[in-house]
PANUVEX-184920 format. One line per 5 residues: number of its first residue (from 1); their letters; for each residue x, y, z of N, C-alpha, C, O. Coordinates in steps of 0.1 Angstrom, whole numbers, plus 5000, padded with zeros to 4 digits. Each point is the difference from the previous one (the first is absolute). Layout:
<rs>
NUM) A) X Y Z X Y Z X Y Z X Y Z  ...
</rs>
This chain:
<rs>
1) XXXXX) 2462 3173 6882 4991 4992 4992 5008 4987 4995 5010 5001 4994  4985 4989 5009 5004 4986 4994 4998 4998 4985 4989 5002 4995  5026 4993 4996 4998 4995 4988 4994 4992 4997 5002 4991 5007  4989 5008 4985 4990 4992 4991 5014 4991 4996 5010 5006 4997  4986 4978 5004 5008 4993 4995 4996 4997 4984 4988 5000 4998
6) XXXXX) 5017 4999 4994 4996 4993 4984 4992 4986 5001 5006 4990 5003  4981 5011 4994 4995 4989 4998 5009 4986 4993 5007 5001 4990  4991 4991 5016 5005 4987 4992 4991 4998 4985 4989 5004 4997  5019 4988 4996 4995 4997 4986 4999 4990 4999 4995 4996 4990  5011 4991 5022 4998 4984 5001 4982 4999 5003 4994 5007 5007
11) XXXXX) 5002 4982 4984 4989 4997 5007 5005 4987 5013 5007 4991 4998  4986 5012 5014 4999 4990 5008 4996 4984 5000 4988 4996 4998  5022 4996 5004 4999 4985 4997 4985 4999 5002 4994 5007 5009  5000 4985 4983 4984 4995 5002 4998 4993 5014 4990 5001 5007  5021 4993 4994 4996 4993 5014 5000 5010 5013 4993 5001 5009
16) XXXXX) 5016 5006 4989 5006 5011 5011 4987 5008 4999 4997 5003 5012  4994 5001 4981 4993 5005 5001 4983 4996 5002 4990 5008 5003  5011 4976 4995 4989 4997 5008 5003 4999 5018 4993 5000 5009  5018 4999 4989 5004 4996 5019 4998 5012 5005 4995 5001 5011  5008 5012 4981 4993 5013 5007 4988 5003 5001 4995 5007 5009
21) XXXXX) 4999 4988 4981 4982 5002 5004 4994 4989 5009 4990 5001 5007  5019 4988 4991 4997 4990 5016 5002 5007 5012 4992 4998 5010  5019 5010 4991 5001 5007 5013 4991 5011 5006 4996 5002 5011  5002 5006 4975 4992 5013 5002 4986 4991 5007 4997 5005 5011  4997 4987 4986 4989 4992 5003 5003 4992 5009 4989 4995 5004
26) XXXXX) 5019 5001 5002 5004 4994 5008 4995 5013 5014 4990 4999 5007  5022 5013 4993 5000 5012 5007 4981 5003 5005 4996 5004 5011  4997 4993 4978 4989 5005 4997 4992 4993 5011 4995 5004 5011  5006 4983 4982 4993 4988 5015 5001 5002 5010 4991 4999 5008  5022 5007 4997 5005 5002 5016 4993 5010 5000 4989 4996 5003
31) XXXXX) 5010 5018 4994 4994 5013 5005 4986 4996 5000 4995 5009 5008  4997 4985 4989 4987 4998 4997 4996 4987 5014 4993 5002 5010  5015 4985 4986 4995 4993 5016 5008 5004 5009 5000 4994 5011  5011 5020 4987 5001 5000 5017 4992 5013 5002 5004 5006 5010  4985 4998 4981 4990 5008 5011 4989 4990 5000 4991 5003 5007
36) XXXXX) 5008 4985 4986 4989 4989 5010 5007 5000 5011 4994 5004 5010  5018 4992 4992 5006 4998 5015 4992 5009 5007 4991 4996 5008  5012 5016 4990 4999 5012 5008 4985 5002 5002 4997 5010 5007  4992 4983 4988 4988 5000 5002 4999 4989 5011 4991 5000 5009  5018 4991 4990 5000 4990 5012 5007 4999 5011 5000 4990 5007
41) XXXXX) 5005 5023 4995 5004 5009 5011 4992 5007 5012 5001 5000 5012  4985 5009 4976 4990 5012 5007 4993 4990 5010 4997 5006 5011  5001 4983 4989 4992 4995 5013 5011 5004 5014 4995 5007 5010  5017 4988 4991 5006 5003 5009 5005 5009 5004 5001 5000 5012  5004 5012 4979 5006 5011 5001 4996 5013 4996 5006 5011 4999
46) XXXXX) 4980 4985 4999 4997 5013 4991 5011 5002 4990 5012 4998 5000  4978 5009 4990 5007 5011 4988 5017 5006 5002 5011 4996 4997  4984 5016 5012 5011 5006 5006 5009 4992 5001 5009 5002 4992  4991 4983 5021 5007 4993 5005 5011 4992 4986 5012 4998 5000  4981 5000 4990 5003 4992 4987 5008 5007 4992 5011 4996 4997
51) XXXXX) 4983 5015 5000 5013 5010 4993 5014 5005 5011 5012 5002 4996  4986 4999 5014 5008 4999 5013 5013 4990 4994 5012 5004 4997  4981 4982 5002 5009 4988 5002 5008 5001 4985 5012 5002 5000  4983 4997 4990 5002 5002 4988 5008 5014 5000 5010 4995 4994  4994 5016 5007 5004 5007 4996 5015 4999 5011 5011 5005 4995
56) XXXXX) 4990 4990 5017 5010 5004 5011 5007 4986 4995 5013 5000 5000  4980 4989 4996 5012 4988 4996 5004 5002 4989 5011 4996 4999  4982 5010 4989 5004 5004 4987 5011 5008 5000 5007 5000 4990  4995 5010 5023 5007 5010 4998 5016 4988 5003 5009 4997 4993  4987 5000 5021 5010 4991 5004 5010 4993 4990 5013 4999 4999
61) XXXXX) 4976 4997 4995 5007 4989 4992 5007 5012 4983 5010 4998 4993  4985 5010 5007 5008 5008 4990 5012 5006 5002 5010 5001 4993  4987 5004 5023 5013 5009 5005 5013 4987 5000 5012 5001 4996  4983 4988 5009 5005 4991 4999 5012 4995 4988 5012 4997 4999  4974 5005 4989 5012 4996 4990 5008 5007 4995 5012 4997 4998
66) XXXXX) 4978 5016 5000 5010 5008 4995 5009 5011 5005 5003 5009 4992  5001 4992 5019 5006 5007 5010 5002 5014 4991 5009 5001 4991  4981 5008 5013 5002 5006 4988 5004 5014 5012 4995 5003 5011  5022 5006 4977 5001 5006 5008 4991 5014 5005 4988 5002 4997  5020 5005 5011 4993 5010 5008 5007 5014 5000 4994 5011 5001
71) XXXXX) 5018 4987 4997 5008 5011 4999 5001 5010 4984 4988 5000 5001  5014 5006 4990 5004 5004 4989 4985 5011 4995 5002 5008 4991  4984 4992 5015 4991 5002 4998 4999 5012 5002 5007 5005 5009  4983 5006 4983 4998 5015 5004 4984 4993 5002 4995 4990 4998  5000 5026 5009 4988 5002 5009 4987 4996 4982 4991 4993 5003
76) XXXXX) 5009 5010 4988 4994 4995 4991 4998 4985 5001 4989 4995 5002  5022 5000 4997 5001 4983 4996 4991 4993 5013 4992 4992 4997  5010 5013 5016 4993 4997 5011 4985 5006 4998 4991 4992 5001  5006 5018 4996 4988 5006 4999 4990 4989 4989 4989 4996 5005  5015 4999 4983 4997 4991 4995 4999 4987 5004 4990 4993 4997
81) XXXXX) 5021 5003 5011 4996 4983 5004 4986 5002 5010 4992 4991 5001  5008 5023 5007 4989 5001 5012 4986 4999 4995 4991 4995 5006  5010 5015 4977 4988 5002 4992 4995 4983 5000 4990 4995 5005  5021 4999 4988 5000 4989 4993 4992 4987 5011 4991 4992 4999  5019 5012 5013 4993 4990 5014 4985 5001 4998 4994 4990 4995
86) XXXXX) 4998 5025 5010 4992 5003 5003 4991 4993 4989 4989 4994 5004  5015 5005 4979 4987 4998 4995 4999 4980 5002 4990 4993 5001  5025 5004 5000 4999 4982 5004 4988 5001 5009 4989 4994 4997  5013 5013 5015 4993 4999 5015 4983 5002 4993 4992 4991 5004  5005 5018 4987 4985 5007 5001 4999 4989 4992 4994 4991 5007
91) XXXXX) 5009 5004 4979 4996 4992 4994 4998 4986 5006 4990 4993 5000  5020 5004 5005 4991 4987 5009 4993 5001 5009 4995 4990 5001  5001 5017 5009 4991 5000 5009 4991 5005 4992 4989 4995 5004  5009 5012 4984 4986 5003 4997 4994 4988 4990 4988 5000 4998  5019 4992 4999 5000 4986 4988 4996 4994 5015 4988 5004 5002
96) XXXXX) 5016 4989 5007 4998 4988 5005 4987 5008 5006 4991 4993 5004  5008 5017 4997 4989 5004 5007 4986 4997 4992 4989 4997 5004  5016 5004 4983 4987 4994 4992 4996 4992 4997 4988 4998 4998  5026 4992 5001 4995 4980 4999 4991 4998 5012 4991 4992 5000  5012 5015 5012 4991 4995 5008 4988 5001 4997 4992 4990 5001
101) XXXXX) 5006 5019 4994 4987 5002 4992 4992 4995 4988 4988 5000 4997  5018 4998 5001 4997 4993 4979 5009 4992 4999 5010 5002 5005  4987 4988 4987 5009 4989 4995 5014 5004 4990 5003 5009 4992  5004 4981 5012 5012 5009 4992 5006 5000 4986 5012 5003 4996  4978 4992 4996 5002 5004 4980 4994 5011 5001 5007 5010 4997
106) XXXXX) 4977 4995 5009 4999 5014 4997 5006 5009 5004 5001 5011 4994  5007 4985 5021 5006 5009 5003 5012 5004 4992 5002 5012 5000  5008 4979 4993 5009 5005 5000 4995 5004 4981 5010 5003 4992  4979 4997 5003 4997 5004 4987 4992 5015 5003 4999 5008 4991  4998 4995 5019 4998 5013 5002 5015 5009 5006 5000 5012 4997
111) XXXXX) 5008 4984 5008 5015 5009 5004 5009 4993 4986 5012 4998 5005  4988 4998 4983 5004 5000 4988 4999 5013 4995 5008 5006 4993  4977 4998 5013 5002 5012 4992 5009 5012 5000 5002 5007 4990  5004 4996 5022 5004 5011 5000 5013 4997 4991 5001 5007 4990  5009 4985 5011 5011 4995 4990 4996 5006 4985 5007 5007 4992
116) XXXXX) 4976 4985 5007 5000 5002 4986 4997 5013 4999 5002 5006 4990  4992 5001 5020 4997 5020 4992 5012 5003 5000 5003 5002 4988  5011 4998 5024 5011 5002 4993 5005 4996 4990 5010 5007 4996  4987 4981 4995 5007 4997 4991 4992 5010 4988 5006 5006 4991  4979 4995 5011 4993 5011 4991 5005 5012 4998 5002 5003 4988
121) XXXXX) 5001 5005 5024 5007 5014 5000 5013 4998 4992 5000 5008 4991  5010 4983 5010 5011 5004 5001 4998 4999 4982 5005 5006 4990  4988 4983 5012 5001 4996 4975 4998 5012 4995 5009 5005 4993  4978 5002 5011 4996 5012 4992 4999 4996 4985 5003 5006 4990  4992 4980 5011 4996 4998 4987 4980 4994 5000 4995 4992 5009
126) XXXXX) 4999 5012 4984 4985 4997 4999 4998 4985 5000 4990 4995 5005  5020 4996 4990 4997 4984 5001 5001 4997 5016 4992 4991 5004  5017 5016 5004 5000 5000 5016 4983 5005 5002 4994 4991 5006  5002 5015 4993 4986 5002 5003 4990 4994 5000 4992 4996 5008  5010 5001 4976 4991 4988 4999 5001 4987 5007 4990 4994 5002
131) XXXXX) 5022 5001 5004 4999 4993 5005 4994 5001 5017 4994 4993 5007  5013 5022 4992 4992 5000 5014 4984 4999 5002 4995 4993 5009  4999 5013 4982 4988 4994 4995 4993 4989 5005 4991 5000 5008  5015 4990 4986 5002 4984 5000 4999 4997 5017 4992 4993 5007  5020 5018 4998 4998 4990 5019 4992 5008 4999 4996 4999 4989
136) XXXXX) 4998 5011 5017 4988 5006 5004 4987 4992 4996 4990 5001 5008  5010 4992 4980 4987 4987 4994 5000 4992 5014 4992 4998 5009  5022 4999 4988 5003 4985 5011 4997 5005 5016 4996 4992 5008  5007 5019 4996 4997 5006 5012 4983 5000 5007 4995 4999 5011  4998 5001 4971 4987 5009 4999 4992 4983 5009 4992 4997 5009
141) XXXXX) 5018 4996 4979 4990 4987 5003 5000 4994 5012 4991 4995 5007  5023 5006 4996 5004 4996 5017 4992 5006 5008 4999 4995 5012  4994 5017 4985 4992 5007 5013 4986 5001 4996 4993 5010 5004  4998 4976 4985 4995 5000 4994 4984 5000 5012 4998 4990 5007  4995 5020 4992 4988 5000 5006 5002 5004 5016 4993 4997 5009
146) XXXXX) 5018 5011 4993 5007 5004 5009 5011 4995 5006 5004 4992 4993  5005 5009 5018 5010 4994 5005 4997 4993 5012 5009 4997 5008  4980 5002 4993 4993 4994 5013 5007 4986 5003 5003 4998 5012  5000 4992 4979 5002 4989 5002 5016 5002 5005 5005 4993 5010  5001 5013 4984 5016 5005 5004 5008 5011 5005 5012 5004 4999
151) XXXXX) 4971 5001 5014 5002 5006 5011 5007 5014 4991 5011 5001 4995  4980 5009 5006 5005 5014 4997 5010 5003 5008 5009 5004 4993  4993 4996 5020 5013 5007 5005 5010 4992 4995 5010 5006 4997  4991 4979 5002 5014 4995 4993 4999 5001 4989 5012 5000 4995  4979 5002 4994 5006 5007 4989 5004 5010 4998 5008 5002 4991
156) XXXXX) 4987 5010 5019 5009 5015 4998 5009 5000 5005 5008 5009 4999  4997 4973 5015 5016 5000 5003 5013 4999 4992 5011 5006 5002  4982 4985 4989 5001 4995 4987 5006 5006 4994 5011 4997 4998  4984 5018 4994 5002 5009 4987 5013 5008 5012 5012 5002 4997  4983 5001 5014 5009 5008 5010 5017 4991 4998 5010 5005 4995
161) XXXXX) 4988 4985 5009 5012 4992 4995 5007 5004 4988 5011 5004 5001  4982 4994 4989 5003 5001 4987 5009 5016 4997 5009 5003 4993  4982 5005 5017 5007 5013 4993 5019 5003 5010 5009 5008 4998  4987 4978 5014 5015 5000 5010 5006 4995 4993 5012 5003 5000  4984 4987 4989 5012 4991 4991 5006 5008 4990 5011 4998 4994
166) XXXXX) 4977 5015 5004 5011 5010 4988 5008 5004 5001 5009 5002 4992  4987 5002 5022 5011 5006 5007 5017 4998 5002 5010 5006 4999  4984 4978 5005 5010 4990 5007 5005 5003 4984 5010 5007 5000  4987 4992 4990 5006 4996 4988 5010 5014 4993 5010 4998 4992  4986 5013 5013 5013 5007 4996 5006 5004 5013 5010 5006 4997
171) XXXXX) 4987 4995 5022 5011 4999 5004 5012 4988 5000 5009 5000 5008  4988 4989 4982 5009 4989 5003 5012 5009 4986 5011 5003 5002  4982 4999 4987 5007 5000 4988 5010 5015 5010 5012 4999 5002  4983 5010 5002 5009 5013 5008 5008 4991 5009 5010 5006 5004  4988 4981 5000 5009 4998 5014 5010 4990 4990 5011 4997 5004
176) XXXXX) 4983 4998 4982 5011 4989 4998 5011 5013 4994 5012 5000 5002  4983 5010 4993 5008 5006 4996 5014 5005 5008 5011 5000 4995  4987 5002 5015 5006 5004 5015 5004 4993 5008 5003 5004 5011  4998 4980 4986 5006 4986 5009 5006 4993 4994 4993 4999 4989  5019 4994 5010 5001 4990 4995 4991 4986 5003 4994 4998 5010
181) XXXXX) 5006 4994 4979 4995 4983 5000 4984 5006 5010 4993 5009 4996  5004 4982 5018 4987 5000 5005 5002 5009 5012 4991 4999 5008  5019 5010 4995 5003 5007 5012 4989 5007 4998 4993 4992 5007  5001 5015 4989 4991 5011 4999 4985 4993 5008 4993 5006 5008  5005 4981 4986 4989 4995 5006 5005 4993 5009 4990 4998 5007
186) XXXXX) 5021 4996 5001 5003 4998 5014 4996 5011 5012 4994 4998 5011  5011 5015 4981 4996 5006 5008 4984 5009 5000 4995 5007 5009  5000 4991 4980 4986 5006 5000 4992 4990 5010 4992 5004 5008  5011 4983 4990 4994 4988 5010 5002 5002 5013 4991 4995 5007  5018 5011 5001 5009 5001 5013 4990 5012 5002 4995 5000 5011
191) XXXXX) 4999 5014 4977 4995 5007 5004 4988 5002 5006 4997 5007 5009  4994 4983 4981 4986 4993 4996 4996 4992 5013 4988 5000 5004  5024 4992 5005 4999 4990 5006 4998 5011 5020 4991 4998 5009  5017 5010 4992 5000 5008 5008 4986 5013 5002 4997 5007 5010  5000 4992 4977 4988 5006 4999 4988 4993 5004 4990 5006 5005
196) XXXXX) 5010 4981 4993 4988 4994 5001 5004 4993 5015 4991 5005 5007  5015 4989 4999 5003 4992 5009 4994 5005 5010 4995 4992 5009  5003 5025 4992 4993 5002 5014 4983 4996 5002 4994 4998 5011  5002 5003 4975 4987 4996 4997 4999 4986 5003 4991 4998 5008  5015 4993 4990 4997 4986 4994 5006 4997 5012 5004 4988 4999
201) XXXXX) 5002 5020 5019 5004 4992 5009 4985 5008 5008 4993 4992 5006  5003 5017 4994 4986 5002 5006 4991 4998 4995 4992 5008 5004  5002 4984 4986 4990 4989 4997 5005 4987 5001 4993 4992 5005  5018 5003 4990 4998 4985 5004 5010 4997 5017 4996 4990 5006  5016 5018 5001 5005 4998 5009 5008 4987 5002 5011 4999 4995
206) XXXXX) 4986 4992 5011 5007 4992 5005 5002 4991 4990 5010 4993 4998  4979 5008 4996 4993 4987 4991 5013 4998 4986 5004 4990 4994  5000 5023 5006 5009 4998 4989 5015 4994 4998 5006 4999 4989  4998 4995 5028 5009 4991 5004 5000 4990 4998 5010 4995 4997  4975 4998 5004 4999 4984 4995 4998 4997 4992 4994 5004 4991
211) XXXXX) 5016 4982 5013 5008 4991 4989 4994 4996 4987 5005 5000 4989  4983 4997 5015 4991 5002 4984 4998 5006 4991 5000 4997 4989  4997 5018 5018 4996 5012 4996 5014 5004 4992 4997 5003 4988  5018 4997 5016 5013 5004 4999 4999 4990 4987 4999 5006 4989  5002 4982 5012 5003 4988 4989 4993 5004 4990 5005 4997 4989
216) XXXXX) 4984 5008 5011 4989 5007 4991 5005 5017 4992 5003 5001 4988  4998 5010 5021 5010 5007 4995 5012 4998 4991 5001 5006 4990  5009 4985 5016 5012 5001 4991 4998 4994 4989 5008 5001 4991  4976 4987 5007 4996 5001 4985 5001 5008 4993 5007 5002 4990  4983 5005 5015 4993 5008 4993 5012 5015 4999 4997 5010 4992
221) XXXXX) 5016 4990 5016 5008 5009 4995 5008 4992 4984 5001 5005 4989  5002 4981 5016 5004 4995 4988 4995 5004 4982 5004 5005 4990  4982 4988 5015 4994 5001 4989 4995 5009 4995 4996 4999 4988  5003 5016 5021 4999 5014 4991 5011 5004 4998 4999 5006 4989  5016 4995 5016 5003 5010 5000 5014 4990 4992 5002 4999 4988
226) XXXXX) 5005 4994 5022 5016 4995 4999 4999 4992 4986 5009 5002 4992  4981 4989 5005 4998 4989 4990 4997 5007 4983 5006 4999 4989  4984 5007 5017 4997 5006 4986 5010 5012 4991 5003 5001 4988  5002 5006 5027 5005 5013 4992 5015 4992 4992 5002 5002 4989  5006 4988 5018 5010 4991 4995 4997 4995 4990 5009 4999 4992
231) XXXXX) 4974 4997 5003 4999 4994 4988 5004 5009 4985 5007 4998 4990  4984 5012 5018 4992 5013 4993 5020 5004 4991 5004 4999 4988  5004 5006 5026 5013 5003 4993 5006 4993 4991 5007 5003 4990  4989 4984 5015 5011 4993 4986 4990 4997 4987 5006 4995 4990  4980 5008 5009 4994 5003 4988 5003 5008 4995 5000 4999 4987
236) XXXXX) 5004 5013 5020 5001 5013 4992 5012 5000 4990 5001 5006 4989  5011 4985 5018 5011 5003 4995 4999 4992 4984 5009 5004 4992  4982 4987 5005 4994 4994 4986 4993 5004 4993 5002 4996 4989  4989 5011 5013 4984 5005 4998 4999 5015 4995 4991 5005 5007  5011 5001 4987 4992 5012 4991 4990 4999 5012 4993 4991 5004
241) XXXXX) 5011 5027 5001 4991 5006 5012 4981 4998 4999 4991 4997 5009  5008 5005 4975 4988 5002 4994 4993 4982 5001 4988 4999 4998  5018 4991 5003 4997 4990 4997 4999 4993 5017 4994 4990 5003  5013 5019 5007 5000 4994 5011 4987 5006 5009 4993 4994 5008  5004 5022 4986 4987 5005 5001 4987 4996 5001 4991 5002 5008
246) XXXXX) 5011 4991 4978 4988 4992 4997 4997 4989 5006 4989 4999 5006  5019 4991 4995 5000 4989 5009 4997 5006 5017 4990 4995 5006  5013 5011 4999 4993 5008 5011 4986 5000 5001 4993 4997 5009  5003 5008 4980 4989 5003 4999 4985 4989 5001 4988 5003 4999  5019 4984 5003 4993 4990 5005 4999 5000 5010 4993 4990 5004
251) XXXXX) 5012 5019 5005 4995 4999 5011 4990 4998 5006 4998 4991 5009  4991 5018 4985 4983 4996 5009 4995 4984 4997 4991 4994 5006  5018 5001 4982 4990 4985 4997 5010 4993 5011 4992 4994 5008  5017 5004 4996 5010 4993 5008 4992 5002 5016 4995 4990 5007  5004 5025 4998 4992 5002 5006 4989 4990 5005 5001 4994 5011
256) XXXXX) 4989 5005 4978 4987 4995 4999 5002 4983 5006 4993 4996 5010  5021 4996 4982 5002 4992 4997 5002 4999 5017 4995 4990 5006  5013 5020 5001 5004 4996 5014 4992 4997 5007 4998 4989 5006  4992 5025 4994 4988 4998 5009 4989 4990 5000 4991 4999 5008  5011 4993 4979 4988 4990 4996 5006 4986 5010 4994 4993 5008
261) XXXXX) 5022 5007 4988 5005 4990 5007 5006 4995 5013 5004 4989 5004  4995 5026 5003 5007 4999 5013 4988 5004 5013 5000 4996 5012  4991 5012 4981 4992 5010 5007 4983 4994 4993 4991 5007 5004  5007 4986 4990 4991 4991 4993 4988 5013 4998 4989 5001 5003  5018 5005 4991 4997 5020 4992 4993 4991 4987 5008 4995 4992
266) XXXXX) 4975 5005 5006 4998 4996 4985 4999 5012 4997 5002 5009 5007  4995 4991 4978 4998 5013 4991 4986 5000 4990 5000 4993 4990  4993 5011 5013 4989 4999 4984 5008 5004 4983 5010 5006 4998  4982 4989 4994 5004 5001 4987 5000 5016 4997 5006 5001 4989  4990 5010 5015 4998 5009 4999 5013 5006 5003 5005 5007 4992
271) XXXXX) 5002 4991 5020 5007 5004 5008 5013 4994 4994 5010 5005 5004  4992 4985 4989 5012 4992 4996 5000 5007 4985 5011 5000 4996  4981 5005 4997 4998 5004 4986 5002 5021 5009 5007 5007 4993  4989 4996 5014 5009 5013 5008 5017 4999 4995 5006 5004 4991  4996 4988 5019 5015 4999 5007 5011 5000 4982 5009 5006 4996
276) XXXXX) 4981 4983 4998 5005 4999 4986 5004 5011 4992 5010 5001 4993  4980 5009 5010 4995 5013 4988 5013 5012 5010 5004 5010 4994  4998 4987 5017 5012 5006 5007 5011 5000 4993 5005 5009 4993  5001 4977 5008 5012 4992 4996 5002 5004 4986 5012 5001 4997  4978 5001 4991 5000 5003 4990 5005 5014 4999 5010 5004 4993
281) XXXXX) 4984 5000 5014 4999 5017 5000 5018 5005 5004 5007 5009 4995  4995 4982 5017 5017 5005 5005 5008 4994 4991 5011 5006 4997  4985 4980 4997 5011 5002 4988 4999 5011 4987 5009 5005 4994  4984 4996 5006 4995 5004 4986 5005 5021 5005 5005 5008 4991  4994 4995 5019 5007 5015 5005 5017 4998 5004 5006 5009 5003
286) XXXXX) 4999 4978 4996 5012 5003 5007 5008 4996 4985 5011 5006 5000  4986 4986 4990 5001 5003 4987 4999 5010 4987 5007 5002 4990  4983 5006 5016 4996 5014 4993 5012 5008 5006 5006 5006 4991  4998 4997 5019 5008 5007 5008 5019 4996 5001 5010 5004 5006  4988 4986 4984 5017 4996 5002 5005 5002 4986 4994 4996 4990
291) XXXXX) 5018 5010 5010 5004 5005 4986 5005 4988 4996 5005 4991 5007  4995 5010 4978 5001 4991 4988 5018 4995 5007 5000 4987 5002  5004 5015 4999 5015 4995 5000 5003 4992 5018 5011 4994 5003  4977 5009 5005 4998 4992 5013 4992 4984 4994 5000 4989 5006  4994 5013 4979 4992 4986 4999 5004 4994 4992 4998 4988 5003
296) XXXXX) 5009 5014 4985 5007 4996 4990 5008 5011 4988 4997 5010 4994  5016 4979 5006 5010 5011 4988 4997 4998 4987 4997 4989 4995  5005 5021 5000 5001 5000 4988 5001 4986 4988 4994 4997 4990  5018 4995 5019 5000 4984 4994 4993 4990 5006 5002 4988 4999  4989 5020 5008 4988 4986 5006 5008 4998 5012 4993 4993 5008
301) XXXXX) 5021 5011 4997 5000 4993 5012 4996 5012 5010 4996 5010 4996  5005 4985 5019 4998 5007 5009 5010 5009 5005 5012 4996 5001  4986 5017 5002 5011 5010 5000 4998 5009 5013 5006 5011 5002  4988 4983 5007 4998 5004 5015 5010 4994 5011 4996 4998 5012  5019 4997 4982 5004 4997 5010 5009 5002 5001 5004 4997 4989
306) XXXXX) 5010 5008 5022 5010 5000 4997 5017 4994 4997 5002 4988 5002  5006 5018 4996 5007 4989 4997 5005 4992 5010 5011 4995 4997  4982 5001 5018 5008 4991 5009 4990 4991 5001 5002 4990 5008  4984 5011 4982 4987 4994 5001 4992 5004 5008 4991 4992 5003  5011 5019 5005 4988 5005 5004 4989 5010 4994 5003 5004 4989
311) XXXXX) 4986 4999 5016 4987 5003 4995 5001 5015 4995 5008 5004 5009  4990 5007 4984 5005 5012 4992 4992 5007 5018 4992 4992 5005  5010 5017 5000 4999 5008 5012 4995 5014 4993 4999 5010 5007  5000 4990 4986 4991 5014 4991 5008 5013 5006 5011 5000 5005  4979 5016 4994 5006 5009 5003 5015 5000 5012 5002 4990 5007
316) XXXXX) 5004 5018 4995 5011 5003 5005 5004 4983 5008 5004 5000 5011  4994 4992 4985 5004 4985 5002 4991 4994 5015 5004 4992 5009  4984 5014 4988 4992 4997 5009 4987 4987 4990 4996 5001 4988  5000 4990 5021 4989 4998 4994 4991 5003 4995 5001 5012 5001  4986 4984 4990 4992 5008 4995 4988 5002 5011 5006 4995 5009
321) XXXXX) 4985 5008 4995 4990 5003 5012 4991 4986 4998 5000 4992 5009  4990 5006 4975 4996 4985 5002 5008 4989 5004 4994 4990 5006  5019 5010 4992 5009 4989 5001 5001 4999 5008 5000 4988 5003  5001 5020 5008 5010 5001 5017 4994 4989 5004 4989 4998 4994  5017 4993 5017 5000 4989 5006 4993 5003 5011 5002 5009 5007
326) XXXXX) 4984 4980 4996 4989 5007 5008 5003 4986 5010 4992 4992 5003  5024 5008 5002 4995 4988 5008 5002 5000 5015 4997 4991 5008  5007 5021 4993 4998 5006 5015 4987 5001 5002 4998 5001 5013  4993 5000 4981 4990 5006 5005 4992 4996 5010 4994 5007 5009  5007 4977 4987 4986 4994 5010 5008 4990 5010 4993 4994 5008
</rs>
């Protein structure tokens, strides 16, 4: 079992700490337009073909960095990165499977949820409920007079997602536990990427060689995977877990914001006052669920971080499950 380090009692320079919520938001932008990319993929490559490109350059480019080793490992630690591959693999093919389908603020405000029921379970506090409450309103309205407009099977791709990202979210916190720095997700990507590739070379085939198509991939590996998660780390190391959470949790409006601008995705007022009543709801559960000494100390300062300035890693020095870094995902 890993020591719990002693929280720090410095508060973090003011500036140091807007430059981390510039990043976390920064990270954010990239996971969000590089699945507009990846909507600007499905004409050529199909689905399949798209998560194909995105997951085998992503991997590339991680194994890459982080040459992460191979040797020292029991049959556990392996069993985990495979778990861990597999939910990367399901969660994106079942996500991009849905933008094809529905525009992508509702999509990614309906697969919010699953994050947020885990953050519900885990509080076991009734203010978590109520907030869940709250998305379920925003869910209610988003599928207001049916889901017809946002195509029923991509919204049940959608929620299906959502419950791969819960997933994804405690086998990452089991694999950070079990890897040093990002080896754990080098290799969950290597696993994710071998998983899907046979798919995504018998639907798109040849097609996935050209130069366009490739130049379009290693975007869209950039901008989901290499860009963000880089950001995402060096937020953490500033940021109270609980405060990096929440900023996450903008996700579906960033979302919205992609698809309006890349993918010319409008939204009705209904549907933007949805996505809203979401974003409310995941802050308002990932707050209920974070203990008093992850949000502030006793002297007003922040006490979630430790003494080398990074972000407090909660139980056995793993992250907290809302916090985990969702930037492999897409």
């Amino acid at each position: 079992m890993t020591t719990r380090p002693r929280p720090s009692t410095k508060q973090a320079p003011r500036g140091g700490r807007l430059r981390a919520v510039g990043l976390v938001l920064g990270g954010a932008l990239s996971v969000q337009f590089g699945s507009a990319v990846a909507a600007l993929l499905f004409p050529r490559t199909g689905v399949a073909g798209a998560v194909t490109l995105r997951l085998t350059i992503g991997a590339l480019l991680m194994l890459a960095v982080c040459r992460p080793q191979l040797r020292g490992h029991d049959r556990a630690d392996w069993a985990s990165v495979v778990a861990f591959g597999l939910a990367l693999a399901g969660m994106n093919s079942i996500f991009y499977q849905a933008i094809d389908r529905i525009p992508l603020g509702p999509a990614v405000t309906l697969e919010v949820l699953g994050p947020l029921a885990l953050s519900v379970c885990t509080a076991r506090r009734l203010a978590a409920w109520c907030w869940a409450g709250l998305a379920l309103a925003g869910v209610a309205l988003l599928g207001q007079g049916g889901f017809d407009r946002l195509d029923p099977a991509g919204a049940a791709l959608a929620l299906g997602a959502g419950v791969m990202w819960a997933a994804y979210i405690l086998c990452s916190a089991r694999v950070g536990g079990r890897f040093p720095r990002a080896d754990g997700l080098a290799l969950a990507l290597a696993v994710a990427a071998l998983v899907t590739l046979p798919i995504g070379l018998v639907g798109a085939g040849a097609r996935l060689g050209h130069p366009a198509v490739l130049g379009l991939g290693a975007g869209l590996a950039v901008l989901a995977s290499v860009l963000p998660y880089t950001l995402e780390l060096l937020a953490l190391r500033r940021l109270p877990t609980a405060t990096f959470a929440v900023l996450m949790s903008l996700g579906p409006a960033i979302a919205a914001l992609a698809g309006w601008l890349v993918l010319d995705q409008a939204l009705r007022a209904t549907e933007v006052l949805a996505i809203g009543l979401v974003i409310a709801a995941s802050i308002g559960a990932v707050r209920a669920g974070a203990p008093a000494t992850a949000i502030e100390g006793g002297d007003g300062t922040t006490a979630a971080e430790r003494p080398d300035g990074s972000a407090d890693p909660g139980p056995e020095g793993r992250l907290s499950p809302a916090a985990a870094p969702p930037a492999a995902r897409r």
